[in-house]
Backbone as CSV, one residue per row, in Angstrom:
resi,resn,N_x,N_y,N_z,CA_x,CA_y,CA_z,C_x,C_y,C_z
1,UNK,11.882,30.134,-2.069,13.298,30.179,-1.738,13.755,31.630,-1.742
2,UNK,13.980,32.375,-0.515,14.889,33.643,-0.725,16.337,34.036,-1.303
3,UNK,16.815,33.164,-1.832,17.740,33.387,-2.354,18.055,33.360,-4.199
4,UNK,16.136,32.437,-4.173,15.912,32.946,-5.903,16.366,31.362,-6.709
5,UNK,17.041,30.762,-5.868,17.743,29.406,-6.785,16.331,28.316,-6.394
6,UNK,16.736,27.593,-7.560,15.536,26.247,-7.512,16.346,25.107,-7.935
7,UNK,15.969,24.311,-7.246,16.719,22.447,-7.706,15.545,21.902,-8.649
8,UNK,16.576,21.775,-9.702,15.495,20.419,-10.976,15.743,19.316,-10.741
9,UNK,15.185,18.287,-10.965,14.980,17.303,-10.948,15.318,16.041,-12.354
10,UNK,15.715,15.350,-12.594,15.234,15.059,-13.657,15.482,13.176,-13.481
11,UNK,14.696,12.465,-14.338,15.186,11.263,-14.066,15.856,10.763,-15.139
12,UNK,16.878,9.834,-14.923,17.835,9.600,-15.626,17.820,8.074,-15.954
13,UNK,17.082,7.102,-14.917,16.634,5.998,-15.523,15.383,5.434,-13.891
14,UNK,14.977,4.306,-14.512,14.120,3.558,-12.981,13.965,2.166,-13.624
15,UNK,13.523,1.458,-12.766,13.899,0.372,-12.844,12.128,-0.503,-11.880
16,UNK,11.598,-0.771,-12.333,10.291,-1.383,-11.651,9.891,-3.008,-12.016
17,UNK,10.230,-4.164,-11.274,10.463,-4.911,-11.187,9.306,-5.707,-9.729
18,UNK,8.622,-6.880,-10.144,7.763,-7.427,-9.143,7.030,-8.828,-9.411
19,UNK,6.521,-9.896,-8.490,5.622,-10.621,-8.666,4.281,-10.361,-7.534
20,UNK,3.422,-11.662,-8.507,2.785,-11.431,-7.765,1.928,-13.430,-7.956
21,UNK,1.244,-13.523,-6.705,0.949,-14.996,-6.679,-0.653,-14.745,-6.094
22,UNK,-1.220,-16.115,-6.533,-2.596,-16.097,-5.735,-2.421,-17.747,-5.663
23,UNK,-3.613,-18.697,-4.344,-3.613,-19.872,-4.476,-4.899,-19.756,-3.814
24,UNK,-6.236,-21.002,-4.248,-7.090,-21.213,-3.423,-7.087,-22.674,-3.205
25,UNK,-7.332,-22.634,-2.359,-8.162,-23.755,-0.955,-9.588,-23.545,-0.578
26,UNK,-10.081,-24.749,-1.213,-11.462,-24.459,-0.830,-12.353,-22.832,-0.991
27,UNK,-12.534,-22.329,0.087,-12.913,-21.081,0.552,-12.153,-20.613,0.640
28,UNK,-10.906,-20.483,0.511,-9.919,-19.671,1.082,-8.987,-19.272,-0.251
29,UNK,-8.973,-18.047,-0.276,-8.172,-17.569,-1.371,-6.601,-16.692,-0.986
30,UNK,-5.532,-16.988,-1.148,-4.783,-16.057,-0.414,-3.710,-15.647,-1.676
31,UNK,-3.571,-14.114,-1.571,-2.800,-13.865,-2.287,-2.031,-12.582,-2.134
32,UNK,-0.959,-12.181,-2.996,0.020,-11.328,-2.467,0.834,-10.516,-3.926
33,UNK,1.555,-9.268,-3.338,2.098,-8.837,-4.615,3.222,-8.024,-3.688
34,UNK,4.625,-8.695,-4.488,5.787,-7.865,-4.039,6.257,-6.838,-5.687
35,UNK,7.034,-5.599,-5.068,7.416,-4.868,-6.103,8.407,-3.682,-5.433
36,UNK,9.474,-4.017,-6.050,10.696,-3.082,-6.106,11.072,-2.087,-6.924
37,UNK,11.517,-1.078,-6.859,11.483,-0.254,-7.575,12.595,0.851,-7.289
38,UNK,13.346,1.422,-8.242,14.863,2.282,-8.062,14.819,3.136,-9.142
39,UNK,15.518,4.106,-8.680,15.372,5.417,-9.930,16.962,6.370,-9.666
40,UNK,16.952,6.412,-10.854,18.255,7.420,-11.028,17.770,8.789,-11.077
41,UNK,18.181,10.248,-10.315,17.846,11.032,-10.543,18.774,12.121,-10.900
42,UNK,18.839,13.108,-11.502,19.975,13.959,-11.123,19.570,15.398,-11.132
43,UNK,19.987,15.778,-9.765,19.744,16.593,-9.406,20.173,17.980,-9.984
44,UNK,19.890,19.376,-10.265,20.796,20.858,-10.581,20.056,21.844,-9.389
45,UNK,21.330,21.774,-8.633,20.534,22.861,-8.241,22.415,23.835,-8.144
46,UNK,21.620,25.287,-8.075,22.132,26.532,-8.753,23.384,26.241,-7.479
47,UNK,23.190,26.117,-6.553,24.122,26.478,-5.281,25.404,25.272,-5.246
48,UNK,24.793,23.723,-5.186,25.496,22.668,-5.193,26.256,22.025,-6.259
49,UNK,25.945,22.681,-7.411,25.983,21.982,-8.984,25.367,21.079,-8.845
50,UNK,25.560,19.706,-9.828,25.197,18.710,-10.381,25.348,17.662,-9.395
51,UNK,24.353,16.642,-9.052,24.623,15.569,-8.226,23.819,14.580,-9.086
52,UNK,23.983,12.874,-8.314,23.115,11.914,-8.827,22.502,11.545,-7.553
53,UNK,21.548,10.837,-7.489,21.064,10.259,-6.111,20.059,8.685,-6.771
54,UNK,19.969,7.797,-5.917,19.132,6.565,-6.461,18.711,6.241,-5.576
55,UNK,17.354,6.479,-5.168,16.448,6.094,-4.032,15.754,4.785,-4.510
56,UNK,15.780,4.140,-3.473,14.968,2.883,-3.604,13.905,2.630,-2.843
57,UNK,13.169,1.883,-3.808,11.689,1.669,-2.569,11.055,0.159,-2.853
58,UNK,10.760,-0.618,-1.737,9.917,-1.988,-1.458,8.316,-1.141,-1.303
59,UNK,7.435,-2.251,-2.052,5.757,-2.603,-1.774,5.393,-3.667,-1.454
60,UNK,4.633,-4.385,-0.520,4.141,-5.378,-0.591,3.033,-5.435,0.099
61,UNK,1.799,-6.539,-0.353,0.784,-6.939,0.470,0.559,-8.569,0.733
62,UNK,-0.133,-8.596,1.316,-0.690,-10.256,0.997,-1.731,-10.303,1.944
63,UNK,-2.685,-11.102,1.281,-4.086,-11.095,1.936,-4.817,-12.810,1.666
64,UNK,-5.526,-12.529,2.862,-6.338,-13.801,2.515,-8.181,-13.420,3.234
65,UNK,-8.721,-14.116,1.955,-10.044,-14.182,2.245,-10.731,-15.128,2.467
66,UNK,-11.749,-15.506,3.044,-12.259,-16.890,3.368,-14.275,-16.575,3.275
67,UNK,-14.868,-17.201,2.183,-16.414,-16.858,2.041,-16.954,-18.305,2.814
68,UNK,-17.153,-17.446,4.164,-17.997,-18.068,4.859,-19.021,-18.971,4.722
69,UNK,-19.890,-17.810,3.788,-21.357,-17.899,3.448,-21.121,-17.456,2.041
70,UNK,-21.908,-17.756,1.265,-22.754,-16.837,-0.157,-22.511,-15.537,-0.058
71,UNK,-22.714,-15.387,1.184,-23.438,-13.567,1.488,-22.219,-13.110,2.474
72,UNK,-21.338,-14.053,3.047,-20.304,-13.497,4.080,-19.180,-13.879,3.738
73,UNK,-18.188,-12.721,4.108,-16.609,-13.039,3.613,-15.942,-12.440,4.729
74,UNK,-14.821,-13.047,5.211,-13.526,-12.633,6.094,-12.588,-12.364,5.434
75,UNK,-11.956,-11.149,5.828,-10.388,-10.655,5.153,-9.244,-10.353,5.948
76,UNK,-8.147,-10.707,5.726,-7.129,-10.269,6.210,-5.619,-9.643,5.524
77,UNK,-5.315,-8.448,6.056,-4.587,-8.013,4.862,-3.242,-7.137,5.836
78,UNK,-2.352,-7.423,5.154,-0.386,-7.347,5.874,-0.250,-6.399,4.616
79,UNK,-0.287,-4.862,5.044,0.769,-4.366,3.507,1.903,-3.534,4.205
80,UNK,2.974,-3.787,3.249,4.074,-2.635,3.895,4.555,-1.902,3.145
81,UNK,5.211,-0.518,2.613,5.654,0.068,2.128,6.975,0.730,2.789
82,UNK,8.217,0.537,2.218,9.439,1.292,2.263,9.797,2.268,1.483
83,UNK,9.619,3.685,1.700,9.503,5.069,0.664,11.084,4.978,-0.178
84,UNK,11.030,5.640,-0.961,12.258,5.768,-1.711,13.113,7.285,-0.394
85,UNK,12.378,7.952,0.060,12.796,9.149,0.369,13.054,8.551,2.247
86,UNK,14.076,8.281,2.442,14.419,7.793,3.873,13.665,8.633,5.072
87,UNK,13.479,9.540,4.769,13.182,10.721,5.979,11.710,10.369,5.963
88,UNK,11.374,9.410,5.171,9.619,9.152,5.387,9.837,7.973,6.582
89,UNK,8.706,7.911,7.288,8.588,6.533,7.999,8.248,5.309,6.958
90,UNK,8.804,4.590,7.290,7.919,2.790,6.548,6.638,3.231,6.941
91,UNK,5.774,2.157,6.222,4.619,1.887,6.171,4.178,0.458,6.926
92,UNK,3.489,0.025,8.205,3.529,-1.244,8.271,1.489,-1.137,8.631
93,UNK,0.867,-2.187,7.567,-0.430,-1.794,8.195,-1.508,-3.554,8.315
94,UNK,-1.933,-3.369,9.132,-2.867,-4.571,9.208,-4.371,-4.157,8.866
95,UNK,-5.244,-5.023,8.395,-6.597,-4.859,7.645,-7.655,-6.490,8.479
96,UNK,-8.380,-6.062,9.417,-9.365,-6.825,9.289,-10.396,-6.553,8.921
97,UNK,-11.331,-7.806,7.936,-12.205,-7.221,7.664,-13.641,-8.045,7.690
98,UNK,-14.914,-7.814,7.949,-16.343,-8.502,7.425,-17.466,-7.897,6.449
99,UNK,-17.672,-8.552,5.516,-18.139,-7.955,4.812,-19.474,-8.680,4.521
100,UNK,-20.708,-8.370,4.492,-22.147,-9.603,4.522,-22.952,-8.634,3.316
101,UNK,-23.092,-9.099,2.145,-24.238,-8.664,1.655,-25.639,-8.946,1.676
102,UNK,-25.918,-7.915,2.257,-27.595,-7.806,2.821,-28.549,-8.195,1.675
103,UNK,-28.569,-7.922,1.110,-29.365,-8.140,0.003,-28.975,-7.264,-1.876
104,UNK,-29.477,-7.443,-2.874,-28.865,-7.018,-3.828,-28.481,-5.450,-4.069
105,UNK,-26.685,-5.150,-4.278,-27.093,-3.780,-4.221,-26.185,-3.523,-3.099
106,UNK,-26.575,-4.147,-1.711,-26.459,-3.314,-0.271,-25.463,-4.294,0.420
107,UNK,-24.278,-3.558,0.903,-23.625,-4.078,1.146,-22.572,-3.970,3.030
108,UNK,-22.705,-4.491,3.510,-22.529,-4.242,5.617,-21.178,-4.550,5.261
109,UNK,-20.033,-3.655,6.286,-18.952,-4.156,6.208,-18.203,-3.585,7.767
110,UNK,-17.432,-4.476,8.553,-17.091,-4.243,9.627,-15.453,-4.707,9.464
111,UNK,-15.160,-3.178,9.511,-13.583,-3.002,9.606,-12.518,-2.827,10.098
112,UNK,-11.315,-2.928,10.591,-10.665,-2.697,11.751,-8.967,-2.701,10.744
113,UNK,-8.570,-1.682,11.541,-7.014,-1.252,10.605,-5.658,-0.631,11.815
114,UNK,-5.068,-1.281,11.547,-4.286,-1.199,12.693,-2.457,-0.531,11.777
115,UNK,-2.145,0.327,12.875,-0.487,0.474,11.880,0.482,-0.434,13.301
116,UNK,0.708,-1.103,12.716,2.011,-2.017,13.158,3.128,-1.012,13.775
117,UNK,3.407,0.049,13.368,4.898,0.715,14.281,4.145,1.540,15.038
118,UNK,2.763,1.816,14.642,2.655,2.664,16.344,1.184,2.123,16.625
119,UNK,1.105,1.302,17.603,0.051,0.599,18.318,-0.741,1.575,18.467
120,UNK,-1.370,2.881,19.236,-2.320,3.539,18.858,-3.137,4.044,17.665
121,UNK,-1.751,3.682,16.808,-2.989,4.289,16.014,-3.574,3.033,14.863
122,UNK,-5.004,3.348,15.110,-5.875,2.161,14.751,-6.931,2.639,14.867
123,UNK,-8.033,2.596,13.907,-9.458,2.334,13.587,-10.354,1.465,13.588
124,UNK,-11.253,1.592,13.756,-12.770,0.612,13.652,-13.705,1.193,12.770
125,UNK,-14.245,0.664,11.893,-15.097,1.658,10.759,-16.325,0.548,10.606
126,UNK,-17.787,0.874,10.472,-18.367,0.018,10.240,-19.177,1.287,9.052
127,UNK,-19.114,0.453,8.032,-19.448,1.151,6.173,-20.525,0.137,6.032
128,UNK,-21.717,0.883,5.190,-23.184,0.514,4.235,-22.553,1.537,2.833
129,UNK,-23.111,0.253,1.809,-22.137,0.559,0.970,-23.755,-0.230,-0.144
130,UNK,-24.135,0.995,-0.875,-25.276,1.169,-1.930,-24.670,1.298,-3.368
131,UNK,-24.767,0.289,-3.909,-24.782,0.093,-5.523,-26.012,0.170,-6.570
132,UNK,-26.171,1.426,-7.122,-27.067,1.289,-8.020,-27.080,2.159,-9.577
């Protein structure tokens, strides 16, 4: 800062609050976790004096898996995030997934991830994944 002043920060209270659920069916396991969360802050900075501000922010996911096989599993996964700090974008993301363990140890997984507010951008990842 050229003018030498700095803004503190400090928090003054927050507030973190959430559930969360699972249910299976057969093969199919689906489950999810919401969580809210708010904070009091108050701001000093040298130029503005004293302010308060209370940003709020949403989390959530929910997923479901389905074991094919012994050795094979399908996933699907919705998470979103709303930042406390507005000037961020949301978060909106999709998760497909396959996952086959090859044998003990070794593990194949074919992935695909998509962001919901901007259709380009999206991945394909195929991961070998060694435990020992």
């Amino acid at each position: 800062d050229p003018a030498g002043s700095e803004v503190l920060l400090q928090d003054q209270k927050y507030l973190r609050v959430g559930a969360s659920a699972s249910v299976y069916y057969g093969n199919l396991n689906v489950f999810g976790v919401y969580m809210h969360g708010a904070d009091t802050l108050q701001l000093d900075d040298p130029e503005a004096g004293l302010s308060t501000i209370s940003p709020t922010y949403h989390a959530a996911f929910a997923e479901a898996d389905y074991l094919f096989y012994p050795w094979l599993q399908g996933a699907f996964r919705y998470e979103t995030l709303t930042p406390g700090d507005r000037t961020v974008p949301s978060l909106r993301t999709t998760v497909f997934n396959l996952s086959a363990l090859i044998r003990a140890n070794v593990k194949a997984m074919l992935e695909y991830q998509r962001d919901m507010r901007v259709g380009t951008n999206h991945s394909l990842n195929a991961i070998l994944r060694f435990g020992f």
